[in-house]
C-alpha positions, -999 to +999 in steps of 0.1 A: -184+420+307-155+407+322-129+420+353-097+429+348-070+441+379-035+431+386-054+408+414-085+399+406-112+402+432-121+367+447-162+368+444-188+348+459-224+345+442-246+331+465-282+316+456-309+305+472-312+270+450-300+254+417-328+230+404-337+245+375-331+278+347-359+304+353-363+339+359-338+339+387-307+315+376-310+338+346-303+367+369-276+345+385-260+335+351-259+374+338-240+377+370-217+348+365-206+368+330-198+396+346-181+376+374-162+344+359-143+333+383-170+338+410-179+310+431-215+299+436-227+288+471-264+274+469-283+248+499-287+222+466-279+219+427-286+196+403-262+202+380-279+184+348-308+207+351-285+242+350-273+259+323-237+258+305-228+286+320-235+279+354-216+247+354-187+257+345-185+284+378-171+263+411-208+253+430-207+245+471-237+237+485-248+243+522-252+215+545-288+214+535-279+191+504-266+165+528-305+155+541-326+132+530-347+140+498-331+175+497-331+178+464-367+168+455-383+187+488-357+212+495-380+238+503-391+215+536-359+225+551-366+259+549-364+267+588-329+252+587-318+277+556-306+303+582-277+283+602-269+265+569-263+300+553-238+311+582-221+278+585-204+290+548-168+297+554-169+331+531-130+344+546-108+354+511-134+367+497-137+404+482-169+410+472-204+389+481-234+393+458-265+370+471-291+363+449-326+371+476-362+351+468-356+321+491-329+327+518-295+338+505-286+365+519-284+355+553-243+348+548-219+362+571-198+378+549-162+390+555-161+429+572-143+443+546-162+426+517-191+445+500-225+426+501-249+438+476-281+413+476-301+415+442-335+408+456-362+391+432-386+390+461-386+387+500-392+356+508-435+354+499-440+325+519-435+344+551-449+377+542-474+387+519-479+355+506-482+336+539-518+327+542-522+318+503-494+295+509-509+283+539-545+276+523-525+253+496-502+234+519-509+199+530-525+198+563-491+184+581-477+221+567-506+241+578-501+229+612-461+234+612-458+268+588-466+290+622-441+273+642-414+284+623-425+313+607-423+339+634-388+330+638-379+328+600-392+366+599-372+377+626-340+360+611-350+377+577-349+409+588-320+408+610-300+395+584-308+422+563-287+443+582-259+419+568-263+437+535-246+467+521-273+476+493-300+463+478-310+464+444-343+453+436-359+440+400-391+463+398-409+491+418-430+465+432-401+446+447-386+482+458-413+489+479-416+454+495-381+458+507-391+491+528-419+474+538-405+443+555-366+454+560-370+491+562-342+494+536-336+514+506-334+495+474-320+509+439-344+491+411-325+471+383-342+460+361-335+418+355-318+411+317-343+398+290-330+381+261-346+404+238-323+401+209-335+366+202-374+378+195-382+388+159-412+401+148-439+387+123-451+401+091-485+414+099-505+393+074-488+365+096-506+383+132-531+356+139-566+364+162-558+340+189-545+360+220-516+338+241-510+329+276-472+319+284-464+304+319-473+278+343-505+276+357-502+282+390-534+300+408-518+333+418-516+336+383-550+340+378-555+313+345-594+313+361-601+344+357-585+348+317-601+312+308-636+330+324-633+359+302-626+342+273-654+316+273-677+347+285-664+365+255-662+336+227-627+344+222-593+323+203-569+319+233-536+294+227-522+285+263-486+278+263-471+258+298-485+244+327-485+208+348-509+178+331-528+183+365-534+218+362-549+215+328-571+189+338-582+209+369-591+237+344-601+221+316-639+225+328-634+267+330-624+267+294-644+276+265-648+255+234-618+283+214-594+279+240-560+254+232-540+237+257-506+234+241-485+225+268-448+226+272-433+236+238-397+245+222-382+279+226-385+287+188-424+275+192-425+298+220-413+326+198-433+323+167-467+319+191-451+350+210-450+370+174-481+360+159-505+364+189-533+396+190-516+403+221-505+385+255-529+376+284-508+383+320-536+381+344-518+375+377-495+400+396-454+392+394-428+406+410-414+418+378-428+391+349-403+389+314-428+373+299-447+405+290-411+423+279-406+390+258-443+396+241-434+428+228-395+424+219-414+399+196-437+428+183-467+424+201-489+445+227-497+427+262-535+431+281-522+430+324-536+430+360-520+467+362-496+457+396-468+446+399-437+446+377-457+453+349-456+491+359-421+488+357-422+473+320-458+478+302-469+514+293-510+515+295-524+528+265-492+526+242-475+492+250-509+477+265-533+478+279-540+474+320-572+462+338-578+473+376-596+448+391-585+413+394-621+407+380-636+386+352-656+417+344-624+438+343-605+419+322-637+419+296-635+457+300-596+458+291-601+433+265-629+457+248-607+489+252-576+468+238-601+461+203-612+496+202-575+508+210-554+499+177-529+486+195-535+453+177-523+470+140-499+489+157-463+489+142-442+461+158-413+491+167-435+507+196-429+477+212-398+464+203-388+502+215-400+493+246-387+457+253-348+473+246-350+489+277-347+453+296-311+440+278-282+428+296-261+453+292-283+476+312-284+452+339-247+450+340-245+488+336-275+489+367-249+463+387-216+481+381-234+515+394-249+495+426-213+480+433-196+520+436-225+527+457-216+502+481-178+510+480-164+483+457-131+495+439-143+505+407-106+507+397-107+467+401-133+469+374-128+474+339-167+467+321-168+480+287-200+497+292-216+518+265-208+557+275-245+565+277-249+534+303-218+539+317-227+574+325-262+571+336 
């Protein structure tokens, strides 16, 4: 992907923060190909912790970066997010794309740029989420999180208005945005690296099923490491802090590994050779089950969330409906009877295509027209049946 004009566009990328690569700085770096000679405005970055790709783009931070401990506890300055966001100076610029699941797209953006925000999530700490967040906050936040919050909402919605389109990554997401913003959202699905998950042989499919991700408790790892031990089951757990694997050691049974943090060709060749993937918890959209079956193998999900978007019940996996011990047992026990085990690797490798990058860019490029960006100053080699879409 690449733009091409006789003057090409000035663009601004703007993120919510840089401390890290997951799901979203993916997003973010898909956008940078697309875009690069963007910009990239963020509250803090810690360069040694991004990707290639992301250094080499131009990154201004907000004044947030400038307070103490910012980059450790940046999230503790999340009631000062909105001014910092307006202070940016975005005047030159032809076209703003914010990057929404902290605050981002709050910018004041030049009136005759285009602002399209690609929203991960609203911000789950003031909505949905609020009271789990809450419950697990020290008890100096529990006493400070409804002080601010009320006023963070109002900000949040207002701001939306700030926002030519939105495109969201799942359904889910979608219907969040109408929920909380009363705006319309286009659904784009983010880009999975799918090209860079192989199959196994069968004779290689082991009978250990595999958990991928950290293990946080709005995951649900209780309720799959309750199952299992119920159920006498192989289960290989892949991520997760040193403190929450001792503060669920005592849930697991005696066939259940801890493996910890491993490397990405590990990853892969547990990914391949697992019965399927365990994804108990609901996600705003979740690439680790797309990952599972571009790497050939069926996934067993708490049917909400983005797994709607991504998961097919019955031919790609199978979903559970309660976010139940005795639920997942059920969906476990219809997966065994199912054949979806033996199945061949293509159904799902079929599947996980749907989720590459070049549909994202192809998803983006239709978004930007929508919003009234010159598709003239665009040139994106886009495959006709994309292109055309």
């Amino acid at each position: 992907m690449y733009i091409r004009s006789r003057k090409a566009p000035r663009v601004a990328l703007i993120h919510y923060w840089l401390v890290g690569m997951r799901g979203g700085e993916k997003v973010l770096e898909s956008l940078c190909r697309m875009f690069p000679q963007a910009d990239i405005f963020t509250h803090v970055a810690i360069p040694e912790k991004l990707s290639p790709t992301l250094r080499r783009h131009r990154i201004i931070e907000t004044n947030i970066a400038q307070y103490p401990f910012s980059r450790r506890h940046y999230q503790n300055y999340l009631p000062l997010m909105p001014r910092a966001l307006e202070a940016l100076d975005l005047r030159g610029y032809d076209l703003v794309i914010s990057s929404e699941s902290g605050p981002a797209k709050g910018v004041l953006p030049p009136p005759d740029a285009p602002h399209l925000c690609y929203c991960h999530s609203p911000m789950r700490y003031i909505w949905d989420q609020f009271h789990v967040y809450r419950e697990q906050a020290s008890p100096l936040q529990r006493a400070v999180m409804p002080l601010f919050a009320h006023g963070l909402r109002q900000w949040d919605v207002s701001s939306s208005a700030r926002v030519d389109g939105f495109v969201a990554n799942s359904t889910h997401v979608s219907k969040r945005i109408q929920k909380y913003w009363r705006r319309e959202a286009t659904v784009v699905a983010p880009p999975v690296d799918v090209s860079s998950f192989q199959p196994a042989p069968k004779e290689e499919i082991s009978d250990s099923y595999l958990w991928v991700g950290d293990l946080a408790s709005y995951k649900r790892p209780d309720l799959m490491l309750r199952a299992f031990k119920q159920m006498d089951l192989p289960l290989n757990i892949i991520g997760g802090s040193k403190a929450q694997i001792r503060q669920l050691y005592s849930l697991a049974g005696q066939r259940t590994k801890f493996l910890g943090h491993v490397d990405a060709p590990t990853l892969r060749a547990y990914l391949s050779r697992c019965r399927a993937l365990i994804f108990p918890g609901e996600e705003d959209f979740g690439i680790v089950p797309v990952e599972a079956m571009a790497a050939g193998r069926p996934v067993i999900a708490y049917g909400r969330g983005g797994v709607l978007d991504t998961v097919i019940d019955g031919q790609t996996g199978i979903f559970f409906d309660d976010p139940t011990v005795d639920s997942l047992v059920g969906a476990i026990d219809r997966f065994l009877k199912s054949g979806l085990a033996s199945a061949d690797s293509s159904l799902f490798t079929a599947q996980a295509g749907k989720f590459t990058e070049a549909r994202f860019h192809a998803g983006i490029v239709k978004a930007l027209k929508n919003i009234g960006f010159d598709e003239n100053v665009c040139d994106f080699p886009l495959p006709v049946r994309l292109a055309s879409g």
